[in-house]
C-alpha angles and dihedrals in degrees: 000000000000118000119237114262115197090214088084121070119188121214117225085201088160124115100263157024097244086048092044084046085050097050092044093054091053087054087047110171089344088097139030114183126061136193116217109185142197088273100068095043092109098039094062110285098154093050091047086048087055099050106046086048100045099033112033101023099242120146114233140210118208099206095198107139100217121205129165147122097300098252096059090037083055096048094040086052093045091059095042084053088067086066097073092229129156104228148020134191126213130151122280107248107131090236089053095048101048086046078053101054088036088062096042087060101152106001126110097226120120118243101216118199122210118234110182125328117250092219088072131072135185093294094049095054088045091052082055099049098241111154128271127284149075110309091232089059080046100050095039090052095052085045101064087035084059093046091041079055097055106263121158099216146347133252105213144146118270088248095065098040092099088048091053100045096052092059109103084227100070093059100134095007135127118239111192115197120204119175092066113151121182102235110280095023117128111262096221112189101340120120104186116037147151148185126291086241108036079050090063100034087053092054115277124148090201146001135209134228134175123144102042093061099034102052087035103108090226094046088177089056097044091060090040090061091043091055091049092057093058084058098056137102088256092061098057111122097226097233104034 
């Protein structure tokens, strides 16, 4: 049996809380740490958050995004952070990110800033009028703006992990890297992926992983390969 690594965070990107209960059941102590995002909000994602925290010890991540004028991201902070939960997700934007930190006053849960999805490349963000350059110097700017603001952590794609971490900035600071694909998974709709174990080894925390392991037909396997890969020889960070 392979132990739990909290490296590894598991999406529950399925429609609802009794079907994300279900999954996490089927993984069992294989993992310990589970995303809940923005998509299961209405089908009971807070309940769901509750429960796998209260009642079967595991440590959350409420993947929301946040992004608002600073007094309503603050006050919507400030009520999730009654919730006991690890961490929490709102866009980068250096306001944001300060109305964030000021909400989750006392509380030990991590305010993550976005960076850039890694959903998007160059013609998305020019589609969205964000300014020229290569995405990694974007991501890596918004990054250390984050961090300057107060953030606890990034949400960035595993390409830009080394870049990140080499910022004096992210000394002490969580990096959180969607878009991880097992080699040979379908990428979906990530643009900008990488490997379990070339996440780790670049500088990633964590890393998350959602559709590989959901749609396996042995979900509990499926995590316990992917934590076997953050314990092998690939995944070693070169200085550490």
């Amino acid at each position: 049996m392979t132990k739990a690594d909290d490296r590894l965070i598991v999406a529950l990107d399925v429609p609802n809380a009794i079907e994300g209960l279900k999954l996490a059941e089927q993984i069992g102590d294989a993992v310990s740490f589970y995303k809940i995002g923005l998509g299961m909000l209405t089908g009971g994602g807070l309940a769901l958050a509750n429960e796998l925290k209260g009642e079967h010890g595991k440590k959350i991540f409420l993947d929301m995004k946040l992004f608002d004028i600073g007094a309503t991201v603050e006050n919507a902070v400030r009520g999730l952070a009654q919730f006991d939960l690890d961490f929490l997700t709102v866009h980068g934007d250096p306001y944001v990110v300060k109305a964030a930190k000021e909400g989750a006053s006392g509380k030990d849960m991590k305010i993550l800033a976005v960076t850039i999805l890694t959903s998007l490349d160059r013609e998305d963000l020019n589609g969205a009028l964000i300014k020229d350059g290569e995405i990694r110097n974007l991501v890596q700017e918004r990054a250390g703006n984050a961090f300057a603001a107060g953030a606890d952590g990034v949400i960035a794609s595993p390409q830009e992990a080394a870049l990140i971490r080499a910022l004096p900035e992210a000394e002490g600071k969580l990096i959180v890297t969607p878009g991880v694909r097992p080699a040979g998974a379908d990428l979906g709709d990530q643009k900008r992926v990488a490997t379990p174990a070339s996440a780790v080894a670049d500088g990633a925390d964590h890393i998350v992983v959602g559709r590989p392991i959901w749609r396996s037909e042995n979900p509990r396997a499926a995590a316990e390969a992917i934590v076997q890969e953050l314990s092998s020889v690939q995944a070693q960070r070169p200085n550490r």
